[in-house]
C-alpha positions in Angstrom: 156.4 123.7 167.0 155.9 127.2 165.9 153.2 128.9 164.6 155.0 128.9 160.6 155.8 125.0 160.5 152.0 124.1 162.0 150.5 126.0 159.1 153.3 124.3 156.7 151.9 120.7 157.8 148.5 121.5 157.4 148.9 122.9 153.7 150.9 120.2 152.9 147.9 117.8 154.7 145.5 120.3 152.7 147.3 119.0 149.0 147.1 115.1 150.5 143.4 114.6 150.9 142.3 116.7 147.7 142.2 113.0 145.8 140.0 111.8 148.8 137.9 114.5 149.2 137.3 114.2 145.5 136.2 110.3 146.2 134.0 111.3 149.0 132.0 114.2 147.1 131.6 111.7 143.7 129.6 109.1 146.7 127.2 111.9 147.9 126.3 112.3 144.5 126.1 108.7 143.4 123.0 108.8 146.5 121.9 112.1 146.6 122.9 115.5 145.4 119.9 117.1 146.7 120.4 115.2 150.5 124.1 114.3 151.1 125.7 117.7 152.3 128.9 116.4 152.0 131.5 118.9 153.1 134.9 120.0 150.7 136.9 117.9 153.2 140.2 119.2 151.7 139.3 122.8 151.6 138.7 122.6 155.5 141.5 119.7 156.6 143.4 123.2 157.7 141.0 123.7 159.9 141.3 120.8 161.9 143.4 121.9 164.5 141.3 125.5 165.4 138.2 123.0 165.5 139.9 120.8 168.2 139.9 123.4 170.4 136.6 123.9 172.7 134.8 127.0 173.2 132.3 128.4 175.8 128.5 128.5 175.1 125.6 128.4 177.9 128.1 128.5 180.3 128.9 124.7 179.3 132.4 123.7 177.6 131.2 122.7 173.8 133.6 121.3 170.7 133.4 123.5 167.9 133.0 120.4 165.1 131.2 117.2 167.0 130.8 113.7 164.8 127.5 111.5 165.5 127.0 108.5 163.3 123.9 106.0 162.9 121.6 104.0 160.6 118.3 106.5 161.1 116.6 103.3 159.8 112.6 104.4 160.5 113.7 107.2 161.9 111.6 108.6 165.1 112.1 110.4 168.4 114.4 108.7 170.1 116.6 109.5 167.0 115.6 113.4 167.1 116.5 113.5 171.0 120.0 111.7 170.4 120.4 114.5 167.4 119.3 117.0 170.0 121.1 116.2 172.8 124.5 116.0 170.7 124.2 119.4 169.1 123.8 121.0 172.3 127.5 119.5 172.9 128.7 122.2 170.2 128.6 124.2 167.5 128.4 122.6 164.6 127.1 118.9 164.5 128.4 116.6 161.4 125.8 113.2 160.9 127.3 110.1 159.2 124.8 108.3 157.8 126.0 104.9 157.6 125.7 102.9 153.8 123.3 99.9 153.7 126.3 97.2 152.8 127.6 98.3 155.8 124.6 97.7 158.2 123.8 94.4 156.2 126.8 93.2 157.6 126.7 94.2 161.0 123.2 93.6 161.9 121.2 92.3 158.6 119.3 94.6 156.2 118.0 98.3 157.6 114.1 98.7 155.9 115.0 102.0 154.2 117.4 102.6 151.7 120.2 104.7 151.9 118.5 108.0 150.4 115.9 107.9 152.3 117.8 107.9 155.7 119.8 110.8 154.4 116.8 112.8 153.3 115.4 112.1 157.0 118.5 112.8 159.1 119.4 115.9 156.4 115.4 117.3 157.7 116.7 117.2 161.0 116.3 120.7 162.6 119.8 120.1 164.9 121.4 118.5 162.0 124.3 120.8 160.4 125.9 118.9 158.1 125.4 114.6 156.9 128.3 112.5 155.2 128.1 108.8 153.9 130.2 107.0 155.8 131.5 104.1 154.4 131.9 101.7 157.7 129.6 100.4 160.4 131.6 101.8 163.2 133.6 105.0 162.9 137.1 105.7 163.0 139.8 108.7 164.6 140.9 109.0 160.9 137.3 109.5 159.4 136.2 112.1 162.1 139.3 113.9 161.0 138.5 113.9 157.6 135.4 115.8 158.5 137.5 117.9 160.9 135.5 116.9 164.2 137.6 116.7 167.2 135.2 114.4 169.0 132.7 112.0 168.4 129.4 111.6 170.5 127.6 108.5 171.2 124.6 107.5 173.8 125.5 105.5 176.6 123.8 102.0 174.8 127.7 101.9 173.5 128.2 99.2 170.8 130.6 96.4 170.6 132.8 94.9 167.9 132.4 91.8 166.3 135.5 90.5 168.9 133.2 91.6 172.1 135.5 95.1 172.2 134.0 98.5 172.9 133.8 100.2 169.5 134.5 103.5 171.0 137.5 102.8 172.8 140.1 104.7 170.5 137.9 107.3 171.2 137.6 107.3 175.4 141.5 106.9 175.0 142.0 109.9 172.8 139.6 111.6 175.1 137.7 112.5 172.0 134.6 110.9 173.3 131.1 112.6 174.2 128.5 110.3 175.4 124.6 111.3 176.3 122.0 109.7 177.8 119.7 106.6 175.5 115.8 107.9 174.8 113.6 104.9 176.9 111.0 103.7 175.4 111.0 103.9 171.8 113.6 102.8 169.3 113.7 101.2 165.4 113.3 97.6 167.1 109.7 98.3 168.6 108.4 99.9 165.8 109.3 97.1 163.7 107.3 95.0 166.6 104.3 97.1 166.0 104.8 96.7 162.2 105.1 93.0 162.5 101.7 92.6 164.5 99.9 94.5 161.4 101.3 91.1 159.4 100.9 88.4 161.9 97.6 86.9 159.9 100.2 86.5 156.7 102.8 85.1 159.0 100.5 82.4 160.2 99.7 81.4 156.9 103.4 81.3 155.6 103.7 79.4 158.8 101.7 76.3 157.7 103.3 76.5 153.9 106.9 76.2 155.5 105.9 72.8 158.0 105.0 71.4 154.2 108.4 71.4 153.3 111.3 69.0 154.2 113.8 71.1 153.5 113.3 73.8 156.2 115.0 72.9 159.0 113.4 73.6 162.9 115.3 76.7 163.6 114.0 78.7 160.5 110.1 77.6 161.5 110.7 78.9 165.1 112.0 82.2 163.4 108.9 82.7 162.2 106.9 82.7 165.9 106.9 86.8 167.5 108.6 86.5 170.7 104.8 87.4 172.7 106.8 89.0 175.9 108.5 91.0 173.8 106.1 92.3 172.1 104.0 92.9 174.7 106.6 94.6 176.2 107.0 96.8 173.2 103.4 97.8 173.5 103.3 98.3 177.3 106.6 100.2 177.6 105.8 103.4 175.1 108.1 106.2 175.7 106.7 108.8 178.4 107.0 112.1 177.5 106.8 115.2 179.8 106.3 118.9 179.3 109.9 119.5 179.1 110.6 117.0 176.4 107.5 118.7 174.5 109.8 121.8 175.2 113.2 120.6 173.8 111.5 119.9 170.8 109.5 122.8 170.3 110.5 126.4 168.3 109.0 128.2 170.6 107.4 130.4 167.7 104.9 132.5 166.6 103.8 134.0 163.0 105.4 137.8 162.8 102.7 140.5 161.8 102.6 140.2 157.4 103.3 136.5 157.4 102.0 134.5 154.9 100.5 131.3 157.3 100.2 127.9 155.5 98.5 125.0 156.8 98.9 121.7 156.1 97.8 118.3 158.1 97.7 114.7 158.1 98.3 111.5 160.1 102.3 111.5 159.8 102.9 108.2 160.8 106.4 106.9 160.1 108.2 109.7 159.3 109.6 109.1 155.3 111.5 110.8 152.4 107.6 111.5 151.1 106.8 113.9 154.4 109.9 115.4 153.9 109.4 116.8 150.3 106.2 118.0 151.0 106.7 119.7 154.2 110.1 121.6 152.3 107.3 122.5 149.8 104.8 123.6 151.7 107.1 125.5 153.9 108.4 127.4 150.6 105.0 128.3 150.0 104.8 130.7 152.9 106.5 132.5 156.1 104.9 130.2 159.1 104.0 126.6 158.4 101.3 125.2 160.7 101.3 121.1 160.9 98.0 119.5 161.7 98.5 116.0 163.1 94.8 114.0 163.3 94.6 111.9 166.7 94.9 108.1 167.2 91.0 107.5 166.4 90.9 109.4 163.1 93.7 107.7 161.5 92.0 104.2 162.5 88.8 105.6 161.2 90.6 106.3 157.7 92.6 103.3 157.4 91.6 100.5 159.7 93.4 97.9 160.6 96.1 98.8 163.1 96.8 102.2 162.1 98.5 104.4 163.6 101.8 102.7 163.9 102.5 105.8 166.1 100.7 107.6 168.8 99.7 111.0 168.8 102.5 112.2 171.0 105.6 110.1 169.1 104.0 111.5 165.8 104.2 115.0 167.2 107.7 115.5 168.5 109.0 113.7 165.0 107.5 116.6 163.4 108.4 119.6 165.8 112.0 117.9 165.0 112.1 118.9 161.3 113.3 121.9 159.8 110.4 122.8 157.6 107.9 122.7 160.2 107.5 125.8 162.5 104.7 124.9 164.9 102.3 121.6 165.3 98.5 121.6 166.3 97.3 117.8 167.7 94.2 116.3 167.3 93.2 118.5 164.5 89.3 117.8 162.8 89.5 115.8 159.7 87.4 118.2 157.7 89.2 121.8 157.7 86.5 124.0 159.3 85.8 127.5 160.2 87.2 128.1 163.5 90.5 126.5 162.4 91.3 129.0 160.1 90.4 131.8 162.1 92.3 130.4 165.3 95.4 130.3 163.1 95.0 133.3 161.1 95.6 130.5 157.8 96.1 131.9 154.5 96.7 128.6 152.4 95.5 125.8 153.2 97.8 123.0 151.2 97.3 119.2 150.5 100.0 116.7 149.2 98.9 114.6 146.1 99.4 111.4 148.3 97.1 111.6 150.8 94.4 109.5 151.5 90.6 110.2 151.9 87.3 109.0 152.9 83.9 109.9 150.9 84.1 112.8 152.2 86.3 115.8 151.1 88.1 117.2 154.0 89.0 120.6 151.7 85.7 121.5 150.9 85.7 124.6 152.9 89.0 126.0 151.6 88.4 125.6 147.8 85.2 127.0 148.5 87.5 130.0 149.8 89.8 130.0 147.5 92.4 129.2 149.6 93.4 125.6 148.7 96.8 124.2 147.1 97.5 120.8 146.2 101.3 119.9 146.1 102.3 117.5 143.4 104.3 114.5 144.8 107.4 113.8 143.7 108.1 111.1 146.1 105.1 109.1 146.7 106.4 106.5 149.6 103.7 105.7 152.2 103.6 103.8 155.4 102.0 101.1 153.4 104.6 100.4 151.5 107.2 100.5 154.2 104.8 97.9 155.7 104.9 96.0 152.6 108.9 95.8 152.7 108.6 94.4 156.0 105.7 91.7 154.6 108.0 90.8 151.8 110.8 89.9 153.8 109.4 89.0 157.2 111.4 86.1 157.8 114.2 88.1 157.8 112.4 91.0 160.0 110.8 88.5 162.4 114.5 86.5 163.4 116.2 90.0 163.1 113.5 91.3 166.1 113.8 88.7 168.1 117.1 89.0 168.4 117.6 92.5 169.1 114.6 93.1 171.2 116.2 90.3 173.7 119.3 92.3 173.4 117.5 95.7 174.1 115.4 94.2 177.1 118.9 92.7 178.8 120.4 96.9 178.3 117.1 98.3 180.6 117.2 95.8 183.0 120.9 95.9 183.8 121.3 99.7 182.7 123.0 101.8 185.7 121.8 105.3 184.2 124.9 106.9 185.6 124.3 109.3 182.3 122.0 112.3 182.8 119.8 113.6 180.0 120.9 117.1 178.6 
């Protein structure tokens, strides 16, 4: 076919898919207009056949347009290094974001709601570009729409409801890029975690439910925690190393005249509420510092079994995010001296949702006049996360149980052919 007749289909493909395009743009809007990048699919269906073509960068073959697709449900490293790994298979990285109906019906209800995984994955610093997509597992057709020649995948690959490997259109198109599966953390353990800071109310529920006739064995046993697996979620963390530490990091510095801002906190469970007030206080200034308060201070402030995270799983989830240009662990509680000196800090800001003890970690700032409080305009916490997990924790308990089983069986028989990139 000659060079006249390809451009011909394409313009006539271009006139197809405005009506689509159309449908898919009114959706991002109907979740969020400020989140949901969704791209003019018709104005770029012409390009579909240039972004098909692979290109040299690194001195590694990359795809020009790659197409990665997930729930993002509590979103945490693990997620970030799947990001990470697939953008450095190209140039431009697209994110599907799959709809809540979607994973309800696959694999039961996701804790977040759909605009608060986009906001999340739309934060992500290796993120270019986040569509709604519509299905549970993707399709050639909708990775054309989006004009992505391939899509990428770890190698934990999913199968369909018939036992069939989800990505096999893909592997026989040879439109397939696959990277190695982060060990050690993933949406299922921290759900474990989240379900031993309820276990006292579970008990309780426990004894209310052997009351009554009507609830038959199996949905009493649902309510019991599988104990190996949830020891095994506690024992088997993820271990991070210098290099990891190093993928994630921006390897940054203020420039001489920037404006430094500081903010800190515990940062546990990344949410839609971090993300608004990291955007702000990044728009307050050139160079935004993130203090992140160790394991001990955080259970100091609010007891029980806080964090849900550890110092080093809170850290990489915030060198991950756009806004934030360098993080500084184990930070005092009570903003002194010698951290603002260190740092250089100019602005010391505090989001209208954080907690406090008796005593005001900000004294010293106000007293120099250097103190901002950012309103809130979303105020989710991790409490309330926890409390969607404690208002449906039958569901959350049976839905563990199961997939932890199913996560153990992937380590155990795993053959890590896959290297990390």
């Amino acid at each position: 076919m000659d060079q006249n007749n390809l451009h011909t289909l394409f313009f006539i493909d271009h006139i197809l898919q405005n009506e689509q395009a159309q449908k898919i743009q009114q959706i991002a809007k109907q979740y969020s207009s400020e989140y949901a990048h969704i791209r003019d699919v018709s104005k770029e269906q012409a390009d579909l056949f240039l972004s098909q073509l692979p290109s040299k960068g690194d001195g590694e073959e990359k795809v020009k347009r790659l197409y990665f697709d997930g729930c993002f449900d509590l979103m945490h490293s693990g997620h970030f290094n799947a990001l990470r790994q697939a953008k450095e298979l190209c140039e431009t990285l697209v994110v599907g974001v799959i709809k809540s109906d979607a994973i309800a019906k696959a694999k039961g209800p996701p804790i977040m709601t759909d605009e608060e995984r986009l906001a999340l994955a739309s934060a992500c610093k290796w993120v270019d570009e986040v569509v709604i997509q519509e299905t549970y597992d993707p399709t050639i057709e909708q990775i054309d729409r989006h004009s992505c020649s391939h899509v990428a995948h770890g190698d934990d690959l999913v199968q369909t409801a018939d036992g069939k490997d989800a990505y096999q259109p893909f592997k026989d198109a040879k439109r397939m890029k696959i990277f190695k599966r982060t060990e050690g953390i993933s949406t299922t353990d921290i759900v474990g975690r989240m379900l031993l800071m309820t276990k006292e109310v579970m008990w309780e529920e426990k004894k209310v439910f052997q009351k009554q006739t009507i609830v038959e064995a199996s949905n009493i046993n649902s309510l019991e925690i599988d104990q190996a697996s949830i020891e095994q979620t506690l024992n088997n963390k993820i271990l991070n190393t210098t290099r990891r530490i190093m993928q994630f990091s921006n390897n940054k510095k203020p420039k001489p005249g920037d404006k430094i801002v500081y903010i800190d906190g515990s940062f546990d469970i990344l949410h839609q509420g971090h993300v608004d007030v990291l955007r702000k206080a990044k728009e307050l200034g050139d160079f935004l510092y993130v203090g992140v308060y160790d394991n001990e201070t955080i259970n100091k402030i609010k007891g029980k079994n806080y964090p849900i995270l550890n110092l080093q799983e809170r850290v990489l989830n915030l060198l991950a995010l756009k806004y934030v240009d360098e993080v500084i662990m184990g930070v005092p509680y009570k903003v002194n001296e010698q951290l603002i000196k260190n740092f250089k800090i100019d602005l010391i800001v505090e989001g209208t949702c954080s907690q406090k003890t008796m005593d005001d970690p900000y004294e010293l700032p106000i007293k120099l006049g250097i103190y901002q409080q950012i309103q809130a305009v979303n105020k989710q916490t991790a409490d309330e996360l926890i409390e969607r997990i404690v208002s449906n924790r039958l569901r959350f308990l049976e839905k563990y149980n199961s997939r932890k089983k199913k996560e153990i069986n992937f380590f155990e028989n795993h053959d890590y052919k896959v290297e990390e990139i």
